[in-house]
N, CA, C and O of each residue as an XYZ file, in Angstrom:
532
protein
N     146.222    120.763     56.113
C     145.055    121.625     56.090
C     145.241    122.689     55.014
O     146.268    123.358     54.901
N     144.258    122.783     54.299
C     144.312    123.956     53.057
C     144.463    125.079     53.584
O     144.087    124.987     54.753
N     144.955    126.514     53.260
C     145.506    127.178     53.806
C     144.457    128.485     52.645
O     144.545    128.677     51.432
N     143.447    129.216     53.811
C     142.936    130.241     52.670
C     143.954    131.069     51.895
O     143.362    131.838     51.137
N     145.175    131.170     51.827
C     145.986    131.739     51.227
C     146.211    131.572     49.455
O     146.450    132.246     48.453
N     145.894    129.919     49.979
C     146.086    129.600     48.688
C     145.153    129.445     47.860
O     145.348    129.314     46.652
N     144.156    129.441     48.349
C     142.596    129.423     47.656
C     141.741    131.134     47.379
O     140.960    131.641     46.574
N     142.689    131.613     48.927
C     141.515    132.835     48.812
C     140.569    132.978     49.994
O     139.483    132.476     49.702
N     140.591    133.496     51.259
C     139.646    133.628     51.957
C     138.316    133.635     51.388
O     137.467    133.177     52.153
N     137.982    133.943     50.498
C     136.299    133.863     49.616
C     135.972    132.531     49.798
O     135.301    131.904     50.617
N     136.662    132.250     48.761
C     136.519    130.653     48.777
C     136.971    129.495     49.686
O     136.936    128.386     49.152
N     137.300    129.542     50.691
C     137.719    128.934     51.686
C     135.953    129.280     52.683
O     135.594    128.330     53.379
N     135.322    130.134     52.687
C     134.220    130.178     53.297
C     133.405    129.351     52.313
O     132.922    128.238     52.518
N     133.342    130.036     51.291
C     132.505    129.239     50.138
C     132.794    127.808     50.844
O     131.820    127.625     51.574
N     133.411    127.042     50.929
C     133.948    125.837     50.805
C     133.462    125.444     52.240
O     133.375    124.251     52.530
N     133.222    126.178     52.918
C     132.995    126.016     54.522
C     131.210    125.754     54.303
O     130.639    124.664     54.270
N     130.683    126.929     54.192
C     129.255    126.934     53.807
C     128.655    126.016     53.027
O     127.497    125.652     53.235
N     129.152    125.712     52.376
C     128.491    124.296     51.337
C     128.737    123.176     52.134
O     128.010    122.192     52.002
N     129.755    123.177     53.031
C     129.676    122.014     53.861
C     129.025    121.934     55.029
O     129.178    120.950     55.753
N     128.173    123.011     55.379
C     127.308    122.778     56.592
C     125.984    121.833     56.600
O     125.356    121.688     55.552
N     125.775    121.507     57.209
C     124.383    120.191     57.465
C     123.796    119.925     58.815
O     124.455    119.605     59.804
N     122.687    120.061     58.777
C     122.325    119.678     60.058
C     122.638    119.168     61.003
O     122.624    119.661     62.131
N     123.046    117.857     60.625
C     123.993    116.757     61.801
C     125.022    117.525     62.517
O     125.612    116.987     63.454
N     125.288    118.700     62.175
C     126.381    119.040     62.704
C     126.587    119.820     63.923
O     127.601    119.927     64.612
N     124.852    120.607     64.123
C     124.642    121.834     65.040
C     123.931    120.931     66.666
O     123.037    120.093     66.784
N     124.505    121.358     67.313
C     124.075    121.031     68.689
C     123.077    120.600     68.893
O     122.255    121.278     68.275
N     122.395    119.471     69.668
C     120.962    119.632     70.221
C     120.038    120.925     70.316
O     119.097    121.419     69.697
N     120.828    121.203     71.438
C     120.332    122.996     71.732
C     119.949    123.542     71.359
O     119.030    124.204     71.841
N     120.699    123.701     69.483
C     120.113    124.654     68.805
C     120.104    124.357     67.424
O     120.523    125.027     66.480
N     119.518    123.160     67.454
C     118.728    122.835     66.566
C     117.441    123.525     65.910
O     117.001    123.528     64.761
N     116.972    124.170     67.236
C     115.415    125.491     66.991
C     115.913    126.170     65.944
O     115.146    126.455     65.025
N     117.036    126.483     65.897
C     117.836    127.730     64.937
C     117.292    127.567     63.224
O     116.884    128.242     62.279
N     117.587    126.317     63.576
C     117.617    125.444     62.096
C     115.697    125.911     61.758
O     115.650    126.489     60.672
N     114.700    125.826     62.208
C     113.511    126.263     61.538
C     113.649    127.560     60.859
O     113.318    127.613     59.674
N     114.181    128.825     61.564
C     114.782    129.957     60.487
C     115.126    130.065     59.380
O     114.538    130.701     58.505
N     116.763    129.067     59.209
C     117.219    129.483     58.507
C     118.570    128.177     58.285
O     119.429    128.235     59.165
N     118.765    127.144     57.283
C     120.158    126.318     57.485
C     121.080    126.650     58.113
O     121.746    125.778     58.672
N     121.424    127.987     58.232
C     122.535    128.558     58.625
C     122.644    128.720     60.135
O     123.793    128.888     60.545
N     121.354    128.695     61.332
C     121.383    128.233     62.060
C     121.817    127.369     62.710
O     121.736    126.197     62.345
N     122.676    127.928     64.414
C     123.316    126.490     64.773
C     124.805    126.723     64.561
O     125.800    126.755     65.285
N     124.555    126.864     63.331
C     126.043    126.482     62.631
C     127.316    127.752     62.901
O     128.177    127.793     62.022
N     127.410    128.447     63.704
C     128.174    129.713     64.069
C     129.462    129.663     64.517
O     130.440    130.370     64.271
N     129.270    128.525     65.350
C     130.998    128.439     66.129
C     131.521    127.452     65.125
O     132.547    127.702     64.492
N     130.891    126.413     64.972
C     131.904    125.264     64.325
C     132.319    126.075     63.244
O     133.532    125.942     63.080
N     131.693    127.037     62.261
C     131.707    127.740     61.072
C     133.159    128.318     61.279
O     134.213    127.916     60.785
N     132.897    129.539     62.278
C     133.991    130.688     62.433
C     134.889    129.707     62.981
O     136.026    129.892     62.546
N     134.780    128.401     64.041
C     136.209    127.576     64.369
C     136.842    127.102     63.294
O     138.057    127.286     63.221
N     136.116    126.364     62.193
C     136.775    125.963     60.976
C     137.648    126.989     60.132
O     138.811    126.793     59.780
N     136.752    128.306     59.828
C     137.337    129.686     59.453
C     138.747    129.583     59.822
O     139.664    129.385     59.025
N     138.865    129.743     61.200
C     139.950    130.177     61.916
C     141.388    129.535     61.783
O     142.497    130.065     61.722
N     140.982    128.188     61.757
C     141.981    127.360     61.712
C     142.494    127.281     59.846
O     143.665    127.176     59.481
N     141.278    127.363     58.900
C     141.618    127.703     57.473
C     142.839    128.680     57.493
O     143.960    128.374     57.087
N     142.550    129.676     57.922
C     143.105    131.157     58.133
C     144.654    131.147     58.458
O     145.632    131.813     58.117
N     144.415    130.124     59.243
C     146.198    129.910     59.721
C     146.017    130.234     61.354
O     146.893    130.565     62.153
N     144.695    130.042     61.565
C     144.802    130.079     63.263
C     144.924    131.138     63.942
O     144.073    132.007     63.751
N     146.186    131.435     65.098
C     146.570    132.664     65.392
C     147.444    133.713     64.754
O     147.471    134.922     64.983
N     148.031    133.119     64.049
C     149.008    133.392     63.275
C     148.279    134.285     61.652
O     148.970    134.798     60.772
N     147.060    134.238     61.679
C     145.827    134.664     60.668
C     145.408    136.532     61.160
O     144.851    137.507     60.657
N     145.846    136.293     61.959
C     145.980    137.824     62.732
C     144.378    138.114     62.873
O     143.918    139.254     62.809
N     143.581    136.939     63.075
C     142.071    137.090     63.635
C     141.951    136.042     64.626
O     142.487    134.946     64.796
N     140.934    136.841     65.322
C     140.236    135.844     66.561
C     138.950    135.927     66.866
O     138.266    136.951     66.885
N     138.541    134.558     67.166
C     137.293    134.359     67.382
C     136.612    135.976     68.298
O     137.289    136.785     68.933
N     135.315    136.001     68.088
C     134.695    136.858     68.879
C     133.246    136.480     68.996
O     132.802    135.636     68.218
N     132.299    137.153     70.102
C     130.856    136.440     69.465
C     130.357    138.093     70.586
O     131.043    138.817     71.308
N     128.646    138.107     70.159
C     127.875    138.815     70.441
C     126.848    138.635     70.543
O     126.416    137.960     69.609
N     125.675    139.074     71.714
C     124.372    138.539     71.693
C     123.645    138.736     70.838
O     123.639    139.942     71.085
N     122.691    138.627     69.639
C     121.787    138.645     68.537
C     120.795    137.946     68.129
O     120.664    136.879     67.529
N     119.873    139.015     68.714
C     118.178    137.937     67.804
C     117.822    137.268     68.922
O     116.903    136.449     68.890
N     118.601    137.575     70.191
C     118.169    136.088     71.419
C     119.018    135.176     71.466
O     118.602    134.241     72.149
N     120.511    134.932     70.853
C     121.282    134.237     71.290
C     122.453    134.485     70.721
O     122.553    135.181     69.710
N     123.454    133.931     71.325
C     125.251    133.860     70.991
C     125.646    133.909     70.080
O     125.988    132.737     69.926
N     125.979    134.523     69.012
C     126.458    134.571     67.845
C     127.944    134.687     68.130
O     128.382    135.299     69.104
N     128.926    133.882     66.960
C     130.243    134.163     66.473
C     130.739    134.514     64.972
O     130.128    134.261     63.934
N     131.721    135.016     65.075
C     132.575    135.303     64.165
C     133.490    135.736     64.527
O     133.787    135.842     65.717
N     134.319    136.174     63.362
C     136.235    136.298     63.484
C     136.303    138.024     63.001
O     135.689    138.729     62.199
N     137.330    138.203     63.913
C     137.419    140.000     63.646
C     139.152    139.952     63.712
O     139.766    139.008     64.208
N     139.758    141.088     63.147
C     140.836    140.927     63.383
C     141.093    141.358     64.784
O     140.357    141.928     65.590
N     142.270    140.962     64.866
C     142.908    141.757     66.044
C     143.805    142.472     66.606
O     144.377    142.133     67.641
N     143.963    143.253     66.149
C     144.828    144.428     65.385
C     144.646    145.362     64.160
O     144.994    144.893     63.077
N     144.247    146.372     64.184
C     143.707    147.006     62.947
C     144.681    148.159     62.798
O     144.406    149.207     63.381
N     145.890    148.068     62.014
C     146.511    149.133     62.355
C     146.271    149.566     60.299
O     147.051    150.447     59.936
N     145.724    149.246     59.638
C     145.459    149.645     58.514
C     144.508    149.901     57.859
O     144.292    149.858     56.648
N     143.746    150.263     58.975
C     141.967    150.240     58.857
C     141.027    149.558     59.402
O     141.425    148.824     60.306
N     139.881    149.528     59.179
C     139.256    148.572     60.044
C     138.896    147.158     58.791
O     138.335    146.993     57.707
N     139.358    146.687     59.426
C     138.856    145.082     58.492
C     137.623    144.745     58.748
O     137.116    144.954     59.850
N     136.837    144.043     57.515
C     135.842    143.718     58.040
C     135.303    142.483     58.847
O     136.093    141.577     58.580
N     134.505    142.086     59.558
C     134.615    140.366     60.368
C     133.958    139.519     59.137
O     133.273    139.677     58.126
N     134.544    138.636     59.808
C     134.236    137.282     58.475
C     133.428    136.437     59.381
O     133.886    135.734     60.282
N     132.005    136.589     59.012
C     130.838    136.085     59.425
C     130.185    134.927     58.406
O     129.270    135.109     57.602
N     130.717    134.024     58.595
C     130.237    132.952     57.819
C     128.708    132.382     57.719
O     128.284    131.612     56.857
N     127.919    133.002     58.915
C     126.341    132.618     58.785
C     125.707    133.713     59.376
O     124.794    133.516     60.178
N     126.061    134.816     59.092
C     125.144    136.149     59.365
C     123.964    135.902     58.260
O     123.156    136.830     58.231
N     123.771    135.111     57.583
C     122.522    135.310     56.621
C     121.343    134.684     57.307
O     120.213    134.855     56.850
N     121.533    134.045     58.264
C     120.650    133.543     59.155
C     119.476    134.618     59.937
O     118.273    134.477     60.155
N     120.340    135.618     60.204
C     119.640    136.939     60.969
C     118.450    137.545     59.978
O     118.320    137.162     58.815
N     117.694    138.432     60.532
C     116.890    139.362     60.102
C     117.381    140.410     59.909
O     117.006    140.967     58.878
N     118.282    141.053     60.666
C     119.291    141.863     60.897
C     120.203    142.088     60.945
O     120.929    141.099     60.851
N     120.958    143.470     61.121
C     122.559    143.073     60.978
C     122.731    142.849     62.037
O     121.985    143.109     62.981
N     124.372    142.007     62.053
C     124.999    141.415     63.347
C     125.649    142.813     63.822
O     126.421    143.327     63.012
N     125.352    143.716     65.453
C     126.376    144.189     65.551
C     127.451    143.934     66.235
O     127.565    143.743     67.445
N     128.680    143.943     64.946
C     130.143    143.666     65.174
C     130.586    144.288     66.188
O     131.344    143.683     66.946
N     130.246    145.575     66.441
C     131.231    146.772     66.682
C     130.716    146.539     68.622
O     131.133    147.273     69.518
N     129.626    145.191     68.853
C     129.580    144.898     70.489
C     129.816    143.714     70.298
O     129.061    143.027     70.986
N     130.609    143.031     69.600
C     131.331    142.138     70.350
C     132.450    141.962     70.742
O     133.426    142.631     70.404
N     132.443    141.004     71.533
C     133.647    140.412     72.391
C     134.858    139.617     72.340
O     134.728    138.565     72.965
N     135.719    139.736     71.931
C     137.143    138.693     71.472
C     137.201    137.179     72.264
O     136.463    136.922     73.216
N     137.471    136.920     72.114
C     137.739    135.259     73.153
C     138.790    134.455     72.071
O     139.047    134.682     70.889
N     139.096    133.800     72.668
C     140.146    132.211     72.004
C     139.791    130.795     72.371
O     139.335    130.274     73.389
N     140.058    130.476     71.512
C     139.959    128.873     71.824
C     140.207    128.261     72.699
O     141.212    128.738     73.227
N     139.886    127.486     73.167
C     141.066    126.754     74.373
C     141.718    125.601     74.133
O     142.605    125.246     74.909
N     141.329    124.726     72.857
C     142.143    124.002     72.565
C     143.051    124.887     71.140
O     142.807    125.983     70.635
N     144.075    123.930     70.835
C     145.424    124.009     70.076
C     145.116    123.848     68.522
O     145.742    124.257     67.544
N     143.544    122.867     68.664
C     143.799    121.952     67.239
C     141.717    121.929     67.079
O     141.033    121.829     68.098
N     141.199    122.018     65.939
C     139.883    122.154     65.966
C     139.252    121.545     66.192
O     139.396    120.550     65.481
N     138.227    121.416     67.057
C     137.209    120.854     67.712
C     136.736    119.828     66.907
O     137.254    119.543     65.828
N     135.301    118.978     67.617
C     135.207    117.827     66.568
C     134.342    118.498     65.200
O     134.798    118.511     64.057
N     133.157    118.977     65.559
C     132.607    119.586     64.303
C     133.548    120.460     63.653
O     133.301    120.576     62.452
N     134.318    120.964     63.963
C     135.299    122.206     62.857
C     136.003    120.951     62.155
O     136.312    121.298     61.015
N     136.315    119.834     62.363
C     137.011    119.090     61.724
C     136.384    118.350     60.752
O     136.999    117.926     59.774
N     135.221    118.160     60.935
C     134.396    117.668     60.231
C     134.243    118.658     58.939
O     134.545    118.235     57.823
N     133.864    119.711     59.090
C     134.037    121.136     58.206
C     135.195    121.033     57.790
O     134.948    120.913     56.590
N     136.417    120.984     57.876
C     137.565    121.417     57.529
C     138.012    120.627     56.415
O     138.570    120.867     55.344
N     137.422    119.213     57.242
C     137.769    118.263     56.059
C     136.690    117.743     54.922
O     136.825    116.814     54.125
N     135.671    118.566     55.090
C     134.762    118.458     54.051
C     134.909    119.874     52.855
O     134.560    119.981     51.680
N     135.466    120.648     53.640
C     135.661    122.093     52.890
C     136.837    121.527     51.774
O     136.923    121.743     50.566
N     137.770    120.654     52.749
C     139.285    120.500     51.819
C     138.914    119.840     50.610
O     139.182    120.212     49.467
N     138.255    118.799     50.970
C     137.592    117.747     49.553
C     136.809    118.900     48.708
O     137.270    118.921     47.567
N     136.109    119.555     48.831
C     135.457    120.280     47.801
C     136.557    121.385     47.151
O     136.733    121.485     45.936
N     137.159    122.071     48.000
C     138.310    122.478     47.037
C     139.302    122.364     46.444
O     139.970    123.214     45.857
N     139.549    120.568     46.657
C     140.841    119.357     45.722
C     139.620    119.508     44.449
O     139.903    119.991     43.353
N     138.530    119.116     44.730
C     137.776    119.001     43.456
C     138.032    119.921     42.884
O     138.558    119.705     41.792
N     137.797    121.521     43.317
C     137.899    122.419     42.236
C     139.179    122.736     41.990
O     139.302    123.817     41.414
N     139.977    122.277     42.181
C     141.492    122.594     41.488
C     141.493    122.227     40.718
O     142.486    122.307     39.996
């Protein structure tokens, strides 16, 4: 797994975001998708993020917050002993508004290894950034 370290957290999202697609977002919330592409796409996004990142060991964790009428995620650190970092919100462009960070909630994964859509992402992110090497 590519490691944003070596690319660059920027571009390791970059690389995430270009790989999102419809097929990928839930039944459920598919509605999302009339908004905005970026709809839908929140957890698998920030799960792929996470695991880019180096996982737990990335010194971030998943978090999510209610917004706009439904569940939003992203990654915040967890531990801020050098300031406040900012969260790495991979589809906040979806909103009308800002996401507020500062009410959400931490949580973890419960599996070890990324889900099926984060894998799908992960390994579509990796191919686009072998290309750009």
């Amino acid at each position: 797994m590519a490691k944003a370290k070596k690319h660059g957290a920027d571009t390791v999202a970059a690389a995430i975001v270009a790989s999102l697609t419809p097929d990928l977002v839930l039944p459920e919330f598919r509605f999302l998708q009339e908004k905005s592409p970026l709809g839908g796409h929140c957890y698998a996004a920030t799960e792929a993020m996470y695991y880019m990142l180096g996982g737990r060991d990335s010194g971030y964790m998943p978090a999510s917050v209610m917004h706009e009428g439904t569940k939003h995620y992203f990654l915040k650190k967890r531990q801020e002993k050098d300031g406040k970092a900012p969260p790495i919100d991979l589809t906040a462009g979806q909103f009308k508004t800002p996401v507020p960070y500062e009410k959400g909630r931490g949580s973890c994964y419960r599996q070890t290894k990324p889900g099926k859509r984060a894998a799908v992402l992960i390994e579509r992110a990796e191919a686009l950034l072998a290309k750009a090497a």
